[in-house]
C-alpha positions as a printed Julia matrix, in Angstrom:
95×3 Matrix{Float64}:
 -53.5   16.07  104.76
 -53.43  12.81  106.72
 -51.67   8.98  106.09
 -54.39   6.93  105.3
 -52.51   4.26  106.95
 -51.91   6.03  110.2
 -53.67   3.98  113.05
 -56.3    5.53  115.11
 -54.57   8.36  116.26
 -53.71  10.92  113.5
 -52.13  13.28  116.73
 -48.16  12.53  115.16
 -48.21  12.95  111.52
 -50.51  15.7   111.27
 -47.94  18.19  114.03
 -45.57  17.18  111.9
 -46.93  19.42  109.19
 -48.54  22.19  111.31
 -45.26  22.5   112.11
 -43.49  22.62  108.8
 -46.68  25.19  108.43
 -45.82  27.08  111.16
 -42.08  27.37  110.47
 -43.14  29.4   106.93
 -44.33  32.49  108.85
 -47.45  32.26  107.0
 -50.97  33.27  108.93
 -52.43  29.88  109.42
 -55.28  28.42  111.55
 -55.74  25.06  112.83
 -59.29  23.72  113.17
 -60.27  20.17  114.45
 -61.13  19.32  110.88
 -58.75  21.62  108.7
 -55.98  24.02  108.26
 -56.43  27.11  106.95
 -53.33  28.72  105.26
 -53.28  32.74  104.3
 -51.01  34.07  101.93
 -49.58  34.24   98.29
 -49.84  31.31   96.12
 -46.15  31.47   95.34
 -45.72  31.25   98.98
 -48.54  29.12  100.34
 -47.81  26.23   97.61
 -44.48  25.61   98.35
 -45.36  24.78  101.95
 -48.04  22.74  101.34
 -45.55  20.64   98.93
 -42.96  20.71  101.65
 -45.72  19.31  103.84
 -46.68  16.51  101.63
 -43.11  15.42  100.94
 -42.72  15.18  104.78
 -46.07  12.51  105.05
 -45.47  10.72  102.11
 -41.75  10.19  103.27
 -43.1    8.31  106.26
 -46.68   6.92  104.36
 -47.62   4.88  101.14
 -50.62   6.91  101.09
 -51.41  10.71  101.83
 -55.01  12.02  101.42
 -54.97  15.84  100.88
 -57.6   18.33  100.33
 -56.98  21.51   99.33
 -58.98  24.46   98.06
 -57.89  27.98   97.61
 -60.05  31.47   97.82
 -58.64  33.35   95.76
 -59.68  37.06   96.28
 -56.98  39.26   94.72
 -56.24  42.46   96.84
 -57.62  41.35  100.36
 -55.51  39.53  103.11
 -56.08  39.17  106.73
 -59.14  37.11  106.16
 -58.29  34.08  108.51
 -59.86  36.5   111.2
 -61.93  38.73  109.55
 -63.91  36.28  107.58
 -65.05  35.17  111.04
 -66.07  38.53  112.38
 -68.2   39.7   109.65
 -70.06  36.36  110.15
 -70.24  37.29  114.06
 -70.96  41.12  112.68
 -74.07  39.7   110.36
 -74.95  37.23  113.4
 -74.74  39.44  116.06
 -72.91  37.05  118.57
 -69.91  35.04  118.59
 -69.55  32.1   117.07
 -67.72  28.81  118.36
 -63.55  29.27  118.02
């Protein structure tokens, strides 16, 4: 989620919601290109709302991808998924 009318530097808008993620106490991950977010769907959605009203309060236009893995009975992937790719691999792979 990012204002499409942002400037150059996306650095402000996008703490802004990593922060309003991080205030849920949800698992969550921050990549250079995404943001992961672990948890229940009655949970997760409501923060990813909250973090859309927050953009769009400040920007005409929001784009927002989201997808959702939805694998009933497992949790703790945010790590895991990574270490049974290092597991298969044999070697780290870049954090």
């Amino acid at each position: 989620m990012f204002p499409v009318s942002g400037g150059d530097s996306l650095v402000h808008p996008v703490s802004e919601v990593i922060d309003e993620i991080g205030r849920s106490g949800l698992p969550y991950r921050v990549t250079a290109m995404d943001t992961v977010i672990e948890g229940e769907w009655d949970k997760v959605m409501p923060v990813i709302r909250r973090a859309h009203e927050i953009m769009s309060a400040k920007y005409d236009r929001v784009f927002m991808v989201a997808t959702a893995d939805d694998h009933i009975g497992r949790q703790g992937r945010l790590q895991e998924s990574v270490l049974d790719v290092e597991a298969h691999l044999g070697h780290q792979v870049a954090h």
